[in-house]
C-alpha positions as CSV (number, residue, x, y, z in Angstrom):
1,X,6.5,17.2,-41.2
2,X,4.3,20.3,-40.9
3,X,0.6,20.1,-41.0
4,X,-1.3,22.9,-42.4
5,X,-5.1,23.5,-41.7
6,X,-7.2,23.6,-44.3
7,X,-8.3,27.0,-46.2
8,X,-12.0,27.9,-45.0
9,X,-13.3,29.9,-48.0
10,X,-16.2,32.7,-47.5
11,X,-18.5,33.9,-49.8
12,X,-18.0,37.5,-51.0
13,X,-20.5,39.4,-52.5
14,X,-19.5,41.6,-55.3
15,X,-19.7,45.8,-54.6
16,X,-23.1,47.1,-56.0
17,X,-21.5,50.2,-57.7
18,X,-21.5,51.0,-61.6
19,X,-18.0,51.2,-63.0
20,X,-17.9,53.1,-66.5
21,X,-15.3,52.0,-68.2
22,X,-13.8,55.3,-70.6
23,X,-11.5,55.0,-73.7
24,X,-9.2,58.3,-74.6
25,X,-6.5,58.5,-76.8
26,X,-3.4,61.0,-76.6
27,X,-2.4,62.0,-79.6
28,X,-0.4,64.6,-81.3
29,X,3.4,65.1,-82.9
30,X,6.4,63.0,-81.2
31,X,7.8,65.5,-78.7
32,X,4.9,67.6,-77.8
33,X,4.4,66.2,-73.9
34,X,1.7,63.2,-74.8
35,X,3.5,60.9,-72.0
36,X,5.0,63.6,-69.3
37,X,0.3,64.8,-69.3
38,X,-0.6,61.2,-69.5
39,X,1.5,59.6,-66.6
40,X,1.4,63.2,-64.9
41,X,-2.7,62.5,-64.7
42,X,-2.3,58.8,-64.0
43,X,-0.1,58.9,-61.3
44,X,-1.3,62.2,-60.0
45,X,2.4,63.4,-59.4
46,X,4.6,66.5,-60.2
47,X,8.2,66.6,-61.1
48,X,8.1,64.1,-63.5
49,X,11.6,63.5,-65.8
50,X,12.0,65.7,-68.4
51,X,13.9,63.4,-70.6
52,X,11.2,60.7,-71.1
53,X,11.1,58.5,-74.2
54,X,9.5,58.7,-77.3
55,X,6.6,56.3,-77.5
56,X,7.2,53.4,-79.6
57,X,3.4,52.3,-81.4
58,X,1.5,52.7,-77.7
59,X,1.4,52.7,-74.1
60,X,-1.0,51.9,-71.8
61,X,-2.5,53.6,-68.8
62,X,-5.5,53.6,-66.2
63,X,-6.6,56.0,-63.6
64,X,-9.9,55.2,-61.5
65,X,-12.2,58.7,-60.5
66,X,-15.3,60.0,-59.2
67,X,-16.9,62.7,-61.3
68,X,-20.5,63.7,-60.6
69,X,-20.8,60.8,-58.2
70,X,-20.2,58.2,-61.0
71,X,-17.0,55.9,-60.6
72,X,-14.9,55.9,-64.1
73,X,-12.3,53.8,-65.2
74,X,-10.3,56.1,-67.5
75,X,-8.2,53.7,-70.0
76,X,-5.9,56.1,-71.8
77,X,-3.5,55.2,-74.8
78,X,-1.0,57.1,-75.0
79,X,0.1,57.3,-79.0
80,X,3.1,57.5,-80.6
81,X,3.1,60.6,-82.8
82,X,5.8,59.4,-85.4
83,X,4.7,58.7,-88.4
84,X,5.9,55.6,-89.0
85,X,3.7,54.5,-86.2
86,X,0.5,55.7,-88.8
87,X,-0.8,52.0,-89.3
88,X,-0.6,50.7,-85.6
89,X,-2.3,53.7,-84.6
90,X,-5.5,53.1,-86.7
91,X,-6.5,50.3,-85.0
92,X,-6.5,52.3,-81.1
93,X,-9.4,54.2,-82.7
94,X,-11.7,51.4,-82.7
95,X,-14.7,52.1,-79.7
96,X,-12.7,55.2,-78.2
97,X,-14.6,58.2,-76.9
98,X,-12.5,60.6,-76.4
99,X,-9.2,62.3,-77.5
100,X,-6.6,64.5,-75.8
101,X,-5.1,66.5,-79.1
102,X,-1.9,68.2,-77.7
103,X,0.8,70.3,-79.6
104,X,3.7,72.1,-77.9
105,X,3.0,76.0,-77.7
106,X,7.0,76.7,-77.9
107,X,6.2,75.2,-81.4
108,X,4.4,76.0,-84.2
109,X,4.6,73.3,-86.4
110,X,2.7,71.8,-84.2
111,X,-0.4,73.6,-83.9
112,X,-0.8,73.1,-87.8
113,X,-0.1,69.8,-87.7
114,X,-3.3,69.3,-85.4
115,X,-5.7,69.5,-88.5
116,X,-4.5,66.6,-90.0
117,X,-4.4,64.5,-86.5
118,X,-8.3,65.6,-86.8
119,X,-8.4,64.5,-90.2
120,X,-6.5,60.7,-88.7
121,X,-8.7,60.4,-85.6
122,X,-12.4,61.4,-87.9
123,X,-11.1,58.8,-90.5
124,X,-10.2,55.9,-88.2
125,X,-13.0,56.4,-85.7
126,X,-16.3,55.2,-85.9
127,X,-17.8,58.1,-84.8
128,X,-16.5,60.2,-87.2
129,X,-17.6,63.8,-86.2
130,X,-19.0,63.1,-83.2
131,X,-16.3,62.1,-81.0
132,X,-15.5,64.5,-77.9
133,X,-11.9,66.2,-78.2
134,X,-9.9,68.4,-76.0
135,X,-7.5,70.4,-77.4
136,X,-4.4,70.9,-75.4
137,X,-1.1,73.3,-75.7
138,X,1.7,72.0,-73.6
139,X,5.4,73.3,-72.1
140,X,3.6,77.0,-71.3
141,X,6.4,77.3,-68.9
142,X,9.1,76.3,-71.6
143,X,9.8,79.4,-73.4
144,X,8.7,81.8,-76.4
145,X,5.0,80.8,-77.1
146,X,4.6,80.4,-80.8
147,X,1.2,79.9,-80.5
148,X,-1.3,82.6,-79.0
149,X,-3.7,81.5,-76.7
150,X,-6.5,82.8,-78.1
151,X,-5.2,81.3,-81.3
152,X,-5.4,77.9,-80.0
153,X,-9.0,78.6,-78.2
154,X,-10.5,79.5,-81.4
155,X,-9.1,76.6,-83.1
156,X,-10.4,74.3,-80.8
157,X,-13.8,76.3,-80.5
158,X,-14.6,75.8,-84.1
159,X,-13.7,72.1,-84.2
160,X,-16.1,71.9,-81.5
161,X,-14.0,71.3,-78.7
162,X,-12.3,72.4,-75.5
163,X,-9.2,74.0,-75.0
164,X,-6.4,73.9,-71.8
165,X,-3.2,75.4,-71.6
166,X,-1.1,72.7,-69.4
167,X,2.3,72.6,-67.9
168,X,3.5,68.8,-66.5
169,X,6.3,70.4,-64.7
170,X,4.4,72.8,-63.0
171,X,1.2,71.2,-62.8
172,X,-1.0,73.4,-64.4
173,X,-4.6,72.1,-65.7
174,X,-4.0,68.5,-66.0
175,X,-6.9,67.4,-64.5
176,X,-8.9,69.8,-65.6
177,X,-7.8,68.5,-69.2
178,X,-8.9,65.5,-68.7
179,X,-12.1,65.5,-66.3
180,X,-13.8,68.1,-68.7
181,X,-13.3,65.5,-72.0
182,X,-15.0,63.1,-69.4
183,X,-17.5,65.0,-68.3
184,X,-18.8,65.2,-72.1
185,X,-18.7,61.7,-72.8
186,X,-22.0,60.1,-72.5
């Protein structure tokens, strides 16, 4: 029979460092590129698959950073943008800071759409007007753009918020997406 030595335990002390713990949502139409952005900022990765699947109700993702020497714990759910997915939705609104409002640039439809995902996310949130948004076009390297850039900026300038141009299969201001909406949260 083998004898094992007993387990000799030390005391560890926990890290003195702050983590703030952030809450974004993705949200916009089914199709527009919510899950290729999120998991492209997650797992920090290009070349992601191009035939992902729509999101049914919600996903769930975390990515730890460092921005202006503060450690963040960015907690992002990822929404499904089908309608029939309206009622589970509500309740991700609850104590969120931030939102990622994307549409698909090859696609009008929808960039006009994005009013009334404003008009969802200032209804179910608690903080109304005052939550942070980034506006985000996607697929700028899939084809015709429907929507003008400058189109989009204004948009998002006179809803008070920021706006990126992105590309997951090329890589192109994901972080930057993302660490500017953090940057603005308190």
């Amino acid at each position: 029979m083998a004898r094992f030595e007993p387990i000799t335990r030390h005391q560890t002390r926990p890290v003195d460092r702050e983590i703030v713990n952030i809450k974004l949502l993705v949200v916009g139409d089914s199709g527009v590129g919510k899950t290729a952005l999120t998991r492209a900022f997650c797992s920090e990765a290009s070349g992601l698959p191009s035939d992902l699947e729509p999101t049914i109700g919600a996903d769930f993702y975390v990515r730890g950073c460092t921005h202006h020497g503060r450690e963040l714990r960015v907690n992002i759910w990822d929404l499904s943008g089908d309608h029939q997915f309206a009622e589970v939705r509500n309740e991700f609104y609850r104590d969120v800071q931030g939102v990622v409002l994307c549409f698909d640039t090859t696609a009008r439809k929808t960039f006009q759409n994005l009013e009334s995902w404003l008009e969802e996310m200032q209804h179910c949130s608690a903080g109304g007007g005052s939550l942070k948004c980034a506006v985000v076009g996607t697929k700028v390297e899939s084809g015709p753009r429907m929507v003008p850039e400058q189109a989009a900026r204004d948009w998002a300038r006179a809803k008070c918020a920021t706006y990126f141009d992105v590309s997951t299969a090329v890589g192109k201001n994901i972080e930057s997406a993302f660490r500017d909406l953090a940057s603005r949260l308190p």
